[in-house]
C-alpha positions as CSV (number, residue, x, y, z in Angstrom):
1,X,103.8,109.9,41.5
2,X,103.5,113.5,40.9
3,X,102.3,114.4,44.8
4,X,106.2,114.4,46.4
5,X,107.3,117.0,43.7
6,X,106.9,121.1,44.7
7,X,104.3,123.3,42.0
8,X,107.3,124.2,39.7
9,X,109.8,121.8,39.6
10,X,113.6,122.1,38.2
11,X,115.5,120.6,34.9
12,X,116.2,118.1,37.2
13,X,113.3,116.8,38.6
14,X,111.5,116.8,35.0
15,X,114.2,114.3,34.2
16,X,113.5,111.9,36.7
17,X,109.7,112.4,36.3
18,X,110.2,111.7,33.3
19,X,113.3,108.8,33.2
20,X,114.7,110.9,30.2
21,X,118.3,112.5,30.1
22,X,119.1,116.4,30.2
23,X,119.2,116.5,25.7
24,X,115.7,115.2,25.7
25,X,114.5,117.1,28.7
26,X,115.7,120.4,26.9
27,X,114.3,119.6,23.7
28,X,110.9,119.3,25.1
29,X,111.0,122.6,26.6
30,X,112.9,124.2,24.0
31,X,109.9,122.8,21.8
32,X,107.1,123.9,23.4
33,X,105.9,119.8,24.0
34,X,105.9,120.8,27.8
35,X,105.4,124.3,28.6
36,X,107.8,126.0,31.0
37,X,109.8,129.1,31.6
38,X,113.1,130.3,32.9
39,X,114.1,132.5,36.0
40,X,117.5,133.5,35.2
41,X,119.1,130.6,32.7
42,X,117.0,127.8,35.1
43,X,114.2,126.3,33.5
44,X,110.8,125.9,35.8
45,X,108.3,123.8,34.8
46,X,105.0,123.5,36.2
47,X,104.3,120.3,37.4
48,X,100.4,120.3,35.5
49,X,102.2,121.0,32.1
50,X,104.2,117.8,32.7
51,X,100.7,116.0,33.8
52,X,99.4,117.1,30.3
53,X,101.9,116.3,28.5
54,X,102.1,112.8,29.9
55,X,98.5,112.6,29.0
56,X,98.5,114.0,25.8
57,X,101.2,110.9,25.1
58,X,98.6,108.5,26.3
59,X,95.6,109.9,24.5
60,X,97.9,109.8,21.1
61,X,99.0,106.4,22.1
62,X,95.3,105.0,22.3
63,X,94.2,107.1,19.7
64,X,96.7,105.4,17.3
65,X,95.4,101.5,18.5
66,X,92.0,102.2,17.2
């Protein structure tokens, strides 16, 4: 999934990693839940921050079932 997406990937491509809309995409970075930075005004995020957060979410998720 993550293998056709470059080291540091856009506001964009975050999105449609994730299948979430530019509000939610922002609050997560604006948050600190996925860790980026900015060049300019343009958020980059690294794509292994995305990879832990999306595991972070699982581990919670299974956490929460036991």
């Amino acid at each position: 999934m993550f293998n056709s997406y470059d080291d540091l990937v856009p506001l964009e491509d975050l999105m449609e990693i994730l299948d979430i809309g530019r509000n939610k995409a922002y609050e997560l970075l604006q948050s600190g839940e996925i860790k980026s930075f900015k060049i300019g005004k343009a958020y980059r995020i690294p794509k292994l921050c995305i990879q832990d957060y999306v595991l972070t979410k699982v581990q919670m998720k299974i956490g929460q079932q036991e």
